[in-house]
DSSP file (Angstrom, degrees, kcal/mol; ACC not computed):
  #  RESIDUE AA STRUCTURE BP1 BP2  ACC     N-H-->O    O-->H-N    N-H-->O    O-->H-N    TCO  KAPPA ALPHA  PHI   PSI    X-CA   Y-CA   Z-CA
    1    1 A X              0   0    0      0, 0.0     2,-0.0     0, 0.0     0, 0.0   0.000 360.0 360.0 360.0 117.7  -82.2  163.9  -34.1
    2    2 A X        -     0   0    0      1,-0.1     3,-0.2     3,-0.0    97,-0.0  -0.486 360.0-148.5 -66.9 157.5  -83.0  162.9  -37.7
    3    3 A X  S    S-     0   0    0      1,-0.4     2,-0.2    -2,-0.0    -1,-0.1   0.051  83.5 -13.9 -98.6  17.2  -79.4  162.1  -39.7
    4    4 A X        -     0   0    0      3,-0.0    -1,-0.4    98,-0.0    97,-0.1  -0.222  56.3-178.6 160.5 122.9  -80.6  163.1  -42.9
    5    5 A X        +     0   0    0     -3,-0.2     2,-0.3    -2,-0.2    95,-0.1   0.489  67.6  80.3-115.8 -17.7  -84.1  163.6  -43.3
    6    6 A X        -     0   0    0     95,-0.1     2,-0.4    93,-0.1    93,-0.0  -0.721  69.2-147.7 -79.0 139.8  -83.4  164.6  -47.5
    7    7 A X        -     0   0    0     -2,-0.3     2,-0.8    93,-0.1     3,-0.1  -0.916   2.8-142.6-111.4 159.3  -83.0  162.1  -49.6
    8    8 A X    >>  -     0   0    0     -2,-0.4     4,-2.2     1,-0.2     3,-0.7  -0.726   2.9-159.6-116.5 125.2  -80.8  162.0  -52.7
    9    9 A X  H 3> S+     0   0    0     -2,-0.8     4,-1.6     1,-0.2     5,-0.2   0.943  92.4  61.6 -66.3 -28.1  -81.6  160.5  -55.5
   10   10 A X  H 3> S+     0   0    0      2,-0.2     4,-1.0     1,-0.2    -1,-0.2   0.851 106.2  53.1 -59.0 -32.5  -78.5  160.2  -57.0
   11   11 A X  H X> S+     0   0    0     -3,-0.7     4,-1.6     2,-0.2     3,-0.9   0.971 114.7  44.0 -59.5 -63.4  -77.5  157.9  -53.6
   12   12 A X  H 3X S+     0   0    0     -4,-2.2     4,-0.5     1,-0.3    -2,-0.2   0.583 107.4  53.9 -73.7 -15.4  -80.5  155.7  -54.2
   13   13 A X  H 3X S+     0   0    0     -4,-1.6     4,-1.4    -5,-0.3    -1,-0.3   0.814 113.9  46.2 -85.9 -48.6  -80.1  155.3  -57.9
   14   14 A X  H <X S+     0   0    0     -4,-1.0     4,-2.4    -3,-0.9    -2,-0.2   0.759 109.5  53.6 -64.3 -24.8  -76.4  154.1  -57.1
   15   15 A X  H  X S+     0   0    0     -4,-1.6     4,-1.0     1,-0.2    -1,-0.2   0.556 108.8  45.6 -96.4 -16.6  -77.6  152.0  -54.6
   16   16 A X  H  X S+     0   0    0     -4,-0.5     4,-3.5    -5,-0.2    -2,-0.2   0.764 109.3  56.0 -62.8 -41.7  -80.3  150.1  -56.9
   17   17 A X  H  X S+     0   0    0     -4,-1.4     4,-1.4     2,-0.2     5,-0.4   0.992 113.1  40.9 -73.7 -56.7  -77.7  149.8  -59.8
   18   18 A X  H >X S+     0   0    0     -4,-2.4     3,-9.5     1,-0.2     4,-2.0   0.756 113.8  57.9 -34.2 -67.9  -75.1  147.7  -56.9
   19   19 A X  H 3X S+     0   0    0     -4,-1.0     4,-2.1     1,-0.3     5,-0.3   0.796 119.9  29.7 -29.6 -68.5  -78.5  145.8  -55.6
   20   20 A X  H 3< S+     0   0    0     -4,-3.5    -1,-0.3     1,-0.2     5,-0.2   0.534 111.5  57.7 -98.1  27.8  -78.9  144.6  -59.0
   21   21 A X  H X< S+     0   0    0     -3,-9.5     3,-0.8    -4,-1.4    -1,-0.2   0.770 114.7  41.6 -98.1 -46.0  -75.8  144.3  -60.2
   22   22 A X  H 3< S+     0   0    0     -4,-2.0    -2,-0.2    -5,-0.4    -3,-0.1   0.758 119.3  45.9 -36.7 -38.4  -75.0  141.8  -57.2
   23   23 A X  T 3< S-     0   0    0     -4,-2.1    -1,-0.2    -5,-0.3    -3,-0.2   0.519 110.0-123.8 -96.8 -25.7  -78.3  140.0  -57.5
   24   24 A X  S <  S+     0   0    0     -3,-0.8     2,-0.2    -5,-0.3    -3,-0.2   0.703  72.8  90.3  60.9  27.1  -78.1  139.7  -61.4
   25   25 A X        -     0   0    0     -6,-0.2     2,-0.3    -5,-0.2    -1,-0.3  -0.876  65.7-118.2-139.4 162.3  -81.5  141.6  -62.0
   26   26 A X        -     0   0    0      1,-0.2    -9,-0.1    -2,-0.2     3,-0.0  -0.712  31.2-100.4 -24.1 113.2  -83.2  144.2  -62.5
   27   27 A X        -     0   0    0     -2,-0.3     2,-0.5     1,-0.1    -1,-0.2  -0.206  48.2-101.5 -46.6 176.0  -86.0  146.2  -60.8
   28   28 A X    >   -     0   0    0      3,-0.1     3,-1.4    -3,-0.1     2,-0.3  -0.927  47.6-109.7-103.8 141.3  -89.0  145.7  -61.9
   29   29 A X  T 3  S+     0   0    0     -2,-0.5     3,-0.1     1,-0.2    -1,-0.0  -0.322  97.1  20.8 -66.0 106.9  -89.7  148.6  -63.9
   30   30 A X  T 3  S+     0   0    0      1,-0.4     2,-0.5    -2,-0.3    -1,-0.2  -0.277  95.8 114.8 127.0 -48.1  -92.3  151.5  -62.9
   31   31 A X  S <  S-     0   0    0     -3,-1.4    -1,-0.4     1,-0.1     2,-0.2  -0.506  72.5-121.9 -84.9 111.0  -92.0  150.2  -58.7
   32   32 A X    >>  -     0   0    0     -2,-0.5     3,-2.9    -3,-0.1     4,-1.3  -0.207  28.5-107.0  19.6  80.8  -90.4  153.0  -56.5
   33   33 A X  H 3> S+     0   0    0      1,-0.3     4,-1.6     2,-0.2     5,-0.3   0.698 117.7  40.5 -14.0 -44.9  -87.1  151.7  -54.8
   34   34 A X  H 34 S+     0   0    0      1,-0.3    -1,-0.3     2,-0.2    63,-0.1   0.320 105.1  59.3-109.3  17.9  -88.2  151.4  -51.5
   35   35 A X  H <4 S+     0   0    0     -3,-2.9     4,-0.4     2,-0.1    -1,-0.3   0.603 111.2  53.3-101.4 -35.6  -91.7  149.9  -52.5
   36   36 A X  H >< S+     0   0    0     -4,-1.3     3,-0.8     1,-0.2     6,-0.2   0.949 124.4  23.9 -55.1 -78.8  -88.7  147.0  -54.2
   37   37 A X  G >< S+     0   0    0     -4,-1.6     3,-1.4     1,-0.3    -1,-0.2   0.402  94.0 100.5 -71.3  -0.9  -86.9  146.5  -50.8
   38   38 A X  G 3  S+     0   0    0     -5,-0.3     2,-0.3     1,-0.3    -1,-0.3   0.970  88.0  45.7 -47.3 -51.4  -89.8  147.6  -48.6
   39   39 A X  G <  S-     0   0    0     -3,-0.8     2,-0.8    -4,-0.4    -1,-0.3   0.048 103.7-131.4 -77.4   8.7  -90.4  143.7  -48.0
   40   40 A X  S <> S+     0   0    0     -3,-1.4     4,-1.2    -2,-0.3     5,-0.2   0.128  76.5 111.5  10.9   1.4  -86.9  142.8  -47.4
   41   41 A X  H >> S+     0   0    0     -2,-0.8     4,-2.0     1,-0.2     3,-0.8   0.983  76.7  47.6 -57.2 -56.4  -86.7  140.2  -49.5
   42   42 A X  H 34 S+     0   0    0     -6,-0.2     3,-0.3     1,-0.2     4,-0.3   0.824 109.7  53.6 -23.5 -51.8  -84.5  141.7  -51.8
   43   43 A X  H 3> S+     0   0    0      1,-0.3     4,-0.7     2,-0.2    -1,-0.2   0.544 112.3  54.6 -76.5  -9.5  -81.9  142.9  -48.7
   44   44 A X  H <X S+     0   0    0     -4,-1.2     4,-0.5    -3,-0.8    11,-0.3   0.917 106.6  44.5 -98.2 -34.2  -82.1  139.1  -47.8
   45   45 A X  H  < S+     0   0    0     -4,-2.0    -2,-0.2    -3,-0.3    -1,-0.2   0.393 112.6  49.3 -99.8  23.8  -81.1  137.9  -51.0
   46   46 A X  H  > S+     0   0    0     -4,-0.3     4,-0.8    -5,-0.2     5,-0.2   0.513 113.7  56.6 -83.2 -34.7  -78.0  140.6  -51.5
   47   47 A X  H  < S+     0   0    0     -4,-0.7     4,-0.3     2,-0.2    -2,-0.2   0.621 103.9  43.8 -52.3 -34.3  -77.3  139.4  -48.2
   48   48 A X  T  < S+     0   0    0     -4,-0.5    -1,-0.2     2,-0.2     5,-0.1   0.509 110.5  58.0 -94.5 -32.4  -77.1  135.9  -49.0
   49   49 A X  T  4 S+     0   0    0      2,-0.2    -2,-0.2    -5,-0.1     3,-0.2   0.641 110.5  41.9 -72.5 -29.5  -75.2  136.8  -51.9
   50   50 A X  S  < S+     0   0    0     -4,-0.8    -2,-0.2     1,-0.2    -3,-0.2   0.563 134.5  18.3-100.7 -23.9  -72.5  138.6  -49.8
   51   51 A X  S >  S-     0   0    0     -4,-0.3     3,-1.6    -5,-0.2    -1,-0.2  -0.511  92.9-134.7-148.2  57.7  -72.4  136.0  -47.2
   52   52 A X  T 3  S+     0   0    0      1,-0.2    -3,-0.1    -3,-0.2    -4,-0.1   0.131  86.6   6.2 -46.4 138.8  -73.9  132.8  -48.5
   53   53 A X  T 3  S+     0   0    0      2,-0.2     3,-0.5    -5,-0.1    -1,-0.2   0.614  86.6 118.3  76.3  11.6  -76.3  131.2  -46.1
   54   54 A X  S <  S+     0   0    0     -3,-1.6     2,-1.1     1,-0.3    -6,-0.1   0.995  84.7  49.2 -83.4 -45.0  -76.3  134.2  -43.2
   55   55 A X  S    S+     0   0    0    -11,-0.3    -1,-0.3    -4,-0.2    -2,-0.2  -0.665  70.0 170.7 -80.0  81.3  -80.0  134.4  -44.1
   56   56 A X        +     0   0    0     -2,-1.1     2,-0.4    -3,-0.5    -1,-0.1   0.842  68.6  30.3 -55.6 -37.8  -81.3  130.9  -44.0
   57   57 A X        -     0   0    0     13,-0.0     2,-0.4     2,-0.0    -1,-0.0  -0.963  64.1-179.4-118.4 126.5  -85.4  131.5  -44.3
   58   58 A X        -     0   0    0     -2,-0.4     2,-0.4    15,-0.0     9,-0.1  -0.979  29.3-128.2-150.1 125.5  -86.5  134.7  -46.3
   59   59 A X        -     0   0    0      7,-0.5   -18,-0.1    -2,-0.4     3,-0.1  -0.642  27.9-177.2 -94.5 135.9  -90.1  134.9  -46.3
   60   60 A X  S    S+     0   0    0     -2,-0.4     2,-0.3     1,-0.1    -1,-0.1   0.260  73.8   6.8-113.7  14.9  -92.0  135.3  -49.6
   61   61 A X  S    S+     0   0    0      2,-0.1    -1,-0.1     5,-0.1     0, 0.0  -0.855  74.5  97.7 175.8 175.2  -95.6  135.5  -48.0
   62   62 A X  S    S-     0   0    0     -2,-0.3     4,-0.2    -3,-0.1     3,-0.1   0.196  81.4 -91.4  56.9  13.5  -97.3  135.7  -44.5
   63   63 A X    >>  -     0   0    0      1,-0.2     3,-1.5     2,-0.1     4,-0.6   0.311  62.7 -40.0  72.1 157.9  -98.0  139.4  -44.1
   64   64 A X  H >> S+     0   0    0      1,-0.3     4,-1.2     2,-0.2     3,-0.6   0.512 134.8  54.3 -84.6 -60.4  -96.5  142.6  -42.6
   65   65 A X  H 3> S+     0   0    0      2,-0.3     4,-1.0     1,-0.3     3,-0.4   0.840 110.1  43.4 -68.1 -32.1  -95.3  140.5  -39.7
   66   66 A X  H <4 S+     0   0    0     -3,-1.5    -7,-0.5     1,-0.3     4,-0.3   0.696 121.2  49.8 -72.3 -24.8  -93.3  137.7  -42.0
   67   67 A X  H <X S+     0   0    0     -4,-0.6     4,-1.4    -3,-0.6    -2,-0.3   0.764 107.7  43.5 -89.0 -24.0  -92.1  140.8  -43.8
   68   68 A X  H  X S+     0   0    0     -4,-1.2     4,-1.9    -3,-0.4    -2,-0.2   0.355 105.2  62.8-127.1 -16.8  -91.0  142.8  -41.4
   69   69 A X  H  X S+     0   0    0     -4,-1.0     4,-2.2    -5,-0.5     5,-0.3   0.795 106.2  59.4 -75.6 -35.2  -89.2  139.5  -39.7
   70   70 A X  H  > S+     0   0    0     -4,-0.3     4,-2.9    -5,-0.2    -2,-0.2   0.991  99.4  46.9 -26.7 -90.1  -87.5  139.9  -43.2
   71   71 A X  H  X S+     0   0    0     -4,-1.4     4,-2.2     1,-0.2    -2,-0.2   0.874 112.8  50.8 -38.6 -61.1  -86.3  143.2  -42.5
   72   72 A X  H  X S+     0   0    0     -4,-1.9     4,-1.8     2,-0.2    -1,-0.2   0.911 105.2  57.5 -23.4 -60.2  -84.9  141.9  -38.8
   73   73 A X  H >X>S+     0   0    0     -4,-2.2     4,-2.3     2,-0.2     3,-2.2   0.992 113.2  40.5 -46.2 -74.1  -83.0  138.9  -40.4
   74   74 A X  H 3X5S+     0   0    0     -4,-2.9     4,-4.8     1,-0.3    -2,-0.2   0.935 106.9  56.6 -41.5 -69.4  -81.2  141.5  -42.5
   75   75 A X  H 3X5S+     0   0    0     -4,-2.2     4,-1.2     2,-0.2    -1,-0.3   0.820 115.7  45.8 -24.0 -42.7  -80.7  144.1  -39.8
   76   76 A X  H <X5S+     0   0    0     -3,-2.2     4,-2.4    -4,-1.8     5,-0.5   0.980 105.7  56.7 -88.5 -67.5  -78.8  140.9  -37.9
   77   77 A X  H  X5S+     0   0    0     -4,-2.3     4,-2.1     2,-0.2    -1,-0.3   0.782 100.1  56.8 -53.2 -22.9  -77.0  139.8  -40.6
   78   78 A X  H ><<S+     0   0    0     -4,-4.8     3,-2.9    -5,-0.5     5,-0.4   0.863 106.0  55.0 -64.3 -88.0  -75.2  143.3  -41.1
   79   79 A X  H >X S+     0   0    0     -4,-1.2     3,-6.8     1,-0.4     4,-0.6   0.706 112.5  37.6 -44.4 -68.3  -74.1  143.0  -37.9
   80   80 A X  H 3< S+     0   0    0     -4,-2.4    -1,-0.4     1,-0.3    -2,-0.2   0.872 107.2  68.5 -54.1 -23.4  -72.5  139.7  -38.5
   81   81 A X  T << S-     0   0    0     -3,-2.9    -1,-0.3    -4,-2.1    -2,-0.2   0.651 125.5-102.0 -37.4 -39.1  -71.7  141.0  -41.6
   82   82 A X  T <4 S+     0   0    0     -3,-6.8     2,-0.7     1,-0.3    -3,-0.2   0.492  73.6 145.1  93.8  17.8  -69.2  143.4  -39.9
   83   83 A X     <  -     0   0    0     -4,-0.6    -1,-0.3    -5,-0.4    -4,-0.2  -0.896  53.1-123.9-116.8 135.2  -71.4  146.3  -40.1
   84   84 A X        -     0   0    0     -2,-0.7    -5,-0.1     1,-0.1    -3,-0.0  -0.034  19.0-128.5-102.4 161.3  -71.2  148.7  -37.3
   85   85 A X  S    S+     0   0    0      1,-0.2     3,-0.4     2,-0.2    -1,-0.1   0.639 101.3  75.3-100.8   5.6  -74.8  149.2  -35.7
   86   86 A X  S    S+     0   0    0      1,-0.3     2,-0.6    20,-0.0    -1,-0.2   0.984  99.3  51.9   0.4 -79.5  -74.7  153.0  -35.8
   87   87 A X  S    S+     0   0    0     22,-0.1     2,-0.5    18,-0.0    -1,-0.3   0.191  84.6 102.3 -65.1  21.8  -75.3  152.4  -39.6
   88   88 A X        -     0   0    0     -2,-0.6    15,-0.1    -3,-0.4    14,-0.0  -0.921  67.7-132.8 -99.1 116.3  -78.1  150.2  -39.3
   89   89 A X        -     0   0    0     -2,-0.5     2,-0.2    13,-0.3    11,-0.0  -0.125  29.0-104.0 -60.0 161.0  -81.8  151.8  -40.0
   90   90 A X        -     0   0    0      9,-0.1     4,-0.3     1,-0.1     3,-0.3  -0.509  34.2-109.3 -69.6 152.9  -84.8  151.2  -37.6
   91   91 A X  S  > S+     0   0    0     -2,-0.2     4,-3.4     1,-0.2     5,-0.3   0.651 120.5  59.0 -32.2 -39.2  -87.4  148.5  -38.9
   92   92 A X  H  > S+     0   0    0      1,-0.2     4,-3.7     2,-0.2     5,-0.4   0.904  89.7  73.2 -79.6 -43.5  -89.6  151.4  -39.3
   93   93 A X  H  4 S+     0   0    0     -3,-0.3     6,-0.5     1,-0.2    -1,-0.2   0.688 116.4  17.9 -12.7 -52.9  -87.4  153.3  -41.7
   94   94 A X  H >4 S+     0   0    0     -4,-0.3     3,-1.4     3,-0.2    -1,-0.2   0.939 121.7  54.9-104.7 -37.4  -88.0  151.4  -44.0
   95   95 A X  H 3< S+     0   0    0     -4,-3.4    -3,-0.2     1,-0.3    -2,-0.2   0.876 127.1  31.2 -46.5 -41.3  -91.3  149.2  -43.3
   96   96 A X  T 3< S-     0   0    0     -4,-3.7    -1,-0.3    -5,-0.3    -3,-0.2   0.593 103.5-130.0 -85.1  -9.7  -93.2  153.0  -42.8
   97   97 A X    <   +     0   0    0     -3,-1.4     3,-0.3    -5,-0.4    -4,-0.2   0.812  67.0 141.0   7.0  62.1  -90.8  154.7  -45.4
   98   98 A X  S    S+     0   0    0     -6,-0.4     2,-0.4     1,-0.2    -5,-0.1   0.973  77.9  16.7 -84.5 -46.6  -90.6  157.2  -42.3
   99   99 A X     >  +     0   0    0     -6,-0.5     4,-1.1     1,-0.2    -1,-0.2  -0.785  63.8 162.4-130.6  81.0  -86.2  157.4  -43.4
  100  100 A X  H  > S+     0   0    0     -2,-0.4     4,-2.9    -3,-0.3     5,-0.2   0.887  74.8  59.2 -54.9 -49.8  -85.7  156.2  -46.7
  101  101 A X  H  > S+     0   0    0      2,-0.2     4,-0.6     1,-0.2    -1,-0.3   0.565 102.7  48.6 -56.0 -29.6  -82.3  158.1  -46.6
  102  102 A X  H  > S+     0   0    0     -3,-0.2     4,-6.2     2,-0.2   -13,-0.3   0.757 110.2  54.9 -71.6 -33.7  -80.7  156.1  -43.5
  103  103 A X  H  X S+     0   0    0     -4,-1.1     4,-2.3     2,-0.2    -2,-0.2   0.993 112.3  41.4 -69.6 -57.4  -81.9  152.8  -45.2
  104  104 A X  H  X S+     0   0    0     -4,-2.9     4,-1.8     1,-0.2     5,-0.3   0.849 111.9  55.4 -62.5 -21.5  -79.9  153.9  -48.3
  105  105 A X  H  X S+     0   0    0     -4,-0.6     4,-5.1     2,-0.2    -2,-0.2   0.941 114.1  42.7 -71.7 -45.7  -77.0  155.2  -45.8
  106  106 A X  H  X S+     0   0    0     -4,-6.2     4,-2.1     1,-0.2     5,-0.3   0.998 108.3  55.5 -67.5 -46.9  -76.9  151.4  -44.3
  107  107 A X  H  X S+     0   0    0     -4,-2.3     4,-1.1     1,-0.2    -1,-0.2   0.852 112.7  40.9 -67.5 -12.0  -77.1  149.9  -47.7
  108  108 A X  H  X S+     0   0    0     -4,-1.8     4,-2.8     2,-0.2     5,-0.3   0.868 114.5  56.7 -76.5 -35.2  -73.6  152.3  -48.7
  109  109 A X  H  X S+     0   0    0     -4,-5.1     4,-0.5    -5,-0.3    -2,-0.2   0.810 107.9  50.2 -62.5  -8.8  -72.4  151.1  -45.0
  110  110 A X  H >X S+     0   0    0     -4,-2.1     4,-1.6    -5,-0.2     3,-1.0   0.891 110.6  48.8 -77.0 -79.6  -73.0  147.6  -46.4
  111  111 A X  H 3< S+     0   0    0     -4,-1.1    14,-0.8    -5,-0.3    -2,-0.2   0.664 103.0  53.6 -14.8 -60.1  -71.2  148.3  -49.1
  112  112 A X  H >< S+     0   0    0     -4,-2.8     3,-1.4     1,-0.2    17,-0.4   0.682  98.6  66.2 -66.0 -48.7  -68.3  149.6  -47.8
  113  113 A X  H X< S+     0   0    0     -3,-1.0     3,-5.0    -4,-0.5    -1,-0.2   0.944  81.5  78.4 -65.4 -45.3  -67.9  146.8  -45.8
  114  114 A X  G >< S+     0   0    0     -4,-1.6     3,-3.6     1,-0.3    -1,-0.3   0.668  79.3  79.9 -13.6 -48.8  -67.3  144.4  -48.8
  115  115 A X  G <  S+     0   0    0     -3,-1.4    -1,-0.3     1,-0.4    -2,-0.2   0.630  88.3  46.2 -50.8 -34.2  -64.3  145.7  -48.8
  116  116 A X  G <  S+     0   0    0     -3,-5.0     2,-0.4    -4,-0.3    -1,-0.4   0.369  91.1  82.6 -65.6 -14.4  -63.2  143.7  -46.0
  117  117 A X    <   -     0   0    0     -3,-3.6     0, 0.0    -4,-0.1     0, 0.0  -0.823  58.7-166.5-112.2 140.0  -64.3  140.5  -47.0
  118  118 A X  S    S+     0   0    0     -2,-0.4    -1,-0.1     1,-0.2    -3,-0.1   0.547  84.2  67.7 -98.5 -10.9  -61.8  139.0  -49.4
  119  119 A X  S    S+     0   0    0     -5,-0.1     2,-0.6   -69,-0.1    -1,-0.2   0.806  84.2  91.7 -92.4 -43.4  -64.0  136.4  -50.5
  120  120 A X        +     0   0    0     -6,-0.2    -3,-0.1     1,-0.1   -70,-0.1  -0.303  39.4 161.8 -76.3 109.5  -66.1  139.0  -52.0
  121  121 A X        +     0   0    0     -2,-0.6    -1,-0.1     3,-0.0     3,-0.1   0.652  41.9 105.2 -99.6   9.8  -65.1  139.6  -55.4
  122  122 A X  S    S-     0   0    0      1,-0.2  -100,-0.1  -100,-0.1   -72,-0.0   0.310  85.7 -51.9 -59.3 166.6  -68.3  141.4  -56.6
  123  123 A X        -     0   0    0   -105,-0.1     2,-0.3     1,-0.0    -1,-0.2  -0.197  56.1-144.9 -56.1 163.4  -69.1  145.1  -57.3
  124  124 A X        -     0   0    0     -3,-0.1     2,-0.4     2,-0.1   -12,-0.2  -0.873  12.1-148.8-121.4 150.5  -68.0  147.5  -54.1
  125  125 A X        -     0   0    0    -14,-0.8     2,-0.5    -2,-0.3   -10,-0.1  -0.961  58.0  -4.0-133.3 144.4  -70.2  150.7  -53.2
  126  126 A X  S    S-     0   0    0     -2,-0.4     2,-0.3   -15,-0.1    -2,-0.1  -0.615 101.9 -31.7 116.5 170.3  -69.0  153.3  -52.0
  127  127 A X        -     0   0    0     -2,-0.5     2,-0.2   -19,-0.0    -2,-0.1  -0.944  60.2-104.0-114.5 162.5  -65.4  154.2  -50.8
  128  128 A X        -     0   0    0     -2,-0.3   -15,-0.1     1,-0.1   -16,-0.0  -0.539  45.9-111.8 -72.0 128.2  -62.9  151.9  -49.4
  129  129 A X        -     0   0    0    -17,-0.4     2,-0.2    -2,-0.2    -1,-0.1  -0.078  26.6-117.1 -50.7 174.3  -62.7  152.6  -45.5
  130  130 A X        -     0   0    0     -3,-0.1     2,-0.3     0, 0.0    -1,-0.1  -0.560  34.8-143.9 -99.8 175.8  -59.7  154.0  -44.6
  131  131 A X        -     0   0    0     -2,-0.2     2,-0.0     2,-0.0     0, 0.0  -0.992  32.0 -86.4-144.6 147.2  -57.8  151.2  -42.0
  132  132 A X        -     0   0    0     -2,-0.3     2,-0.6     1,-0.1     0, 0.0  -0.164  31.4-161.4 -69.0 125.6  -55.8  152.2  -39.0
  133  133 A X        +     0   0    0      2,-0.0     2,-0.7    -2,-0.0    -1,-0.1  -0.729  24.5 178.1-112.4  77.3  -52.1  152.9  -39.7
  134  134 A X        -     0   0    0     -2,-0.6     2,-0.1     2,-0.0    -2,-0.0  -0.638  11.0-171.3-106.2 142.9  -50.6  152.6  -36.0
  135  135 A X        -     0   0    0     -2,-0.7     2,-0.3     0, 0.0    -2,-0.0  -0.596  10.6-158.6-106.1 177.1  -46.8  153.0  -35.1
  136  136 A X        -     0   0    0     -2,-0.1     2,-0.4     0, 0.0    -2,-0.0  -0.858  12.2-165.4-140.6 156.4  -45.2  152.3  -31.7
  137  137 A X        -     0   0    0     -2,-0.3     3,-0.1     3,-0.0     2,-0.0  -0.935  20.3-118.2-138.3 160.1  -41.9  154.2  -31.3
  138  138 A X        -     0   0    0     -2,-0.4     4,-0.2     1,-0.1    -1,-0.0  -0.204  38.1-102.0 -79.4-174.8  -39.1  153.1  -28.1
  139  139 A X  S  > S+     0   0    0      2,-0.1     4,-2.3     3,-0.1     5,-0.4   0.819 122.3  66.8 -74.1 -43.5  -38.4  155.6  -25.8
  140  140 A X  H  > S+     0   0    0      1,-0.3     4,-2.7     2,-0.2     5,-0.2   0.951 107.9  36.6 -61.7 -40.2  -35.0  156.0  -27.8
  141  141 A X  H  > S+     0   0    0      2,-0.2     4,-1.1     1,-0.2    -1,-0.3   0.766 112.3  54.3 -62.9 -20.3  -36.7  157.3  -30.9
  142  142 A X  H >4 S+     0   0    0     -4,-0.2     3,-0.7     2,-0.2    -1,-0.2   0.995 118.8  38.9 -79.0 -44.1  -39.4  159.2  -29.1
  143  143 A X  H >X S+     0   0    0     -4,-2.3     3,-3.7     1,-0.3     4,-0.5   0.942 110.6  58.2 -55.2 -56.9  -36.0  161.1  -27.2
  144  144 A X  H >X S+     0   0    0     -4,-2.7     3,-0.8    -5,-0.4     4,-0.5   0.763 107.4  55.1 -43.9 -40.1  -33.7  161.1  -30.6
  145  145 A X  H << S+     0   0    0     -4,-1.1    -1,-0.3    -3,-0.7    -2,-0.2   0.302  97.4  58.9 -66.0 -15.6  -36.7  163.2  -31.8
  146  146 A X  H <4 S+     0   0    0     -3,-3.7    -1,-0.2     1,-0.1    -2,-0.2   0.713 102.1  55.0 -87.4 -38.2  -36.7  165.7  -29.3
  147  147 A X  H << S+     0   0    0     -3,-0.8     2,-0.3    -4,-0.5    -2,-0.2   0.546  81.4  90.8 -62.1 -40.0  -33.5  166.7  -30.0
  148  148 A X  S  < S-     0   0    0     -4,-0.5     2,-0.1     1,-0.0    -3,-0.0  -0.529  73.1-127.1 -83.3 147.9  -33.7  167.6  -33.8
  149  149 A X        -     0   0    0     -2,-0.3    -2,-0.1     1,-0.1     3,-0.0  -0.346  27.4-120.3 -63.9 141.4  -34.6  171.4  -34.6
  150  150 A X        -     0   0    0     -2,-0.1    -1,-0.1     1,-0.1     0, 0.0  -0.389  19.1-113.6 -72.0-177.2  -37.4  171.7  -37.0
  151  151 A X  S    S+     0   0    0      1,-0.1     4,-0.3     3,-0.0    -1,-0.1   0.711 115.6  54.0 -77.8 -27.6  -36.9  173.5  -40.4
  152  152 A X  S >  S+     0   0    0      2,-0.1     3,-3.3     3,-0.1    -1,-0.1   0.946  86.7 104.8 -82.1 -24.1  -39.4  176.8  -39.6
  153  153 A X  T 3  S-     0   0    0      1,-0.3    -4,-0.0     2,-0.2    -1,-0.0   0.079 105.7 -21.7 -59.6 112.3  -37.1  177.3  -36.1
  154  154 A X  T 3         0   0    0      1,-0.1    -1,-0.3     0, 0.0    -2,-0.1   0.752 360.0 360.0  73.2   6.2  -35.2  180.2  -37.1
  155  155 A X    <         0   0    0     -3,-3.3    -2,-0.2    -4,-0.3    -1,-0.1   0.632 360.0 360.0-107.4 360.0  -35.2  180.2  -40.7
């Protein structure tokens, strides 16, 4: 089942601006998004940028296969990253640009994660997840509770 098979430009547009607001560059002007980040280098060095040193080797040359080991590297490091692996595109996604729109869905789930890392003081993309509010009650509060009337009862 594809998970979005449209893409929005307005996502991908947002999702350039973080990339190079993080990175301190620009695209290069004219190139396509996903013909920039096709190669992974880029997603290796936003990566590196969020996590210094989680991508140690980022290949600038050897051909599809050195490129596409690119793309891998990244994929791992979101994991370690704390990003859940749902959200992660296939290799192909992006290398083929078979789901341009999933790639841009991990780079918001990338995003999103920042939030978690305190270290990071950098632009955020996205919304902040929400984080788990859980109470524990005794038995005596869950009983004291049993007891009281609501307001709608009877009024």
């Amino acid at each position: 089942a594809k998970l979005a098979g449209k893409r929005d430009p307005q996502q991908e547009k947002e999702a350039q601006e973080w990339i190079e607001t993080v990175l301190g560059k620009k695209f290069p002007p004219g190139e396509l998004f996903e013909d920039v980040i096709r190669d992974g280098t880029v997603l290796c060095q936003v990566m590196n940028k969020l996590a210094p040193g989680s991508i140690p080797k980022i290949n600038t040359s050897g051909g599809q296969f050195k490129m596409m080991e690119n793309i891998n590297n990244f994929q791992q490091a979101l994991k370690n990253y704390g990003v859940a692996d749902i959200d992660v595109f296939q290799t192909v996604d992006l290398w083929e640009k078979k789901d341009i729109a999933q790639v841009v869905c991990t780079l918001f789930a990338l995003g999103r994660t920042t939030y978690r890392h305190s270290e990071w003081s950098g632009p955020y993309l996205g919304p902040k997840p929400s984080e788990e509010c859980k109470r524990e009650f005794t038995d005596e509060q869950l009983k004291a509770g049993q007891t009281i009337i609501g307001l709608q009862a009877g009024s």
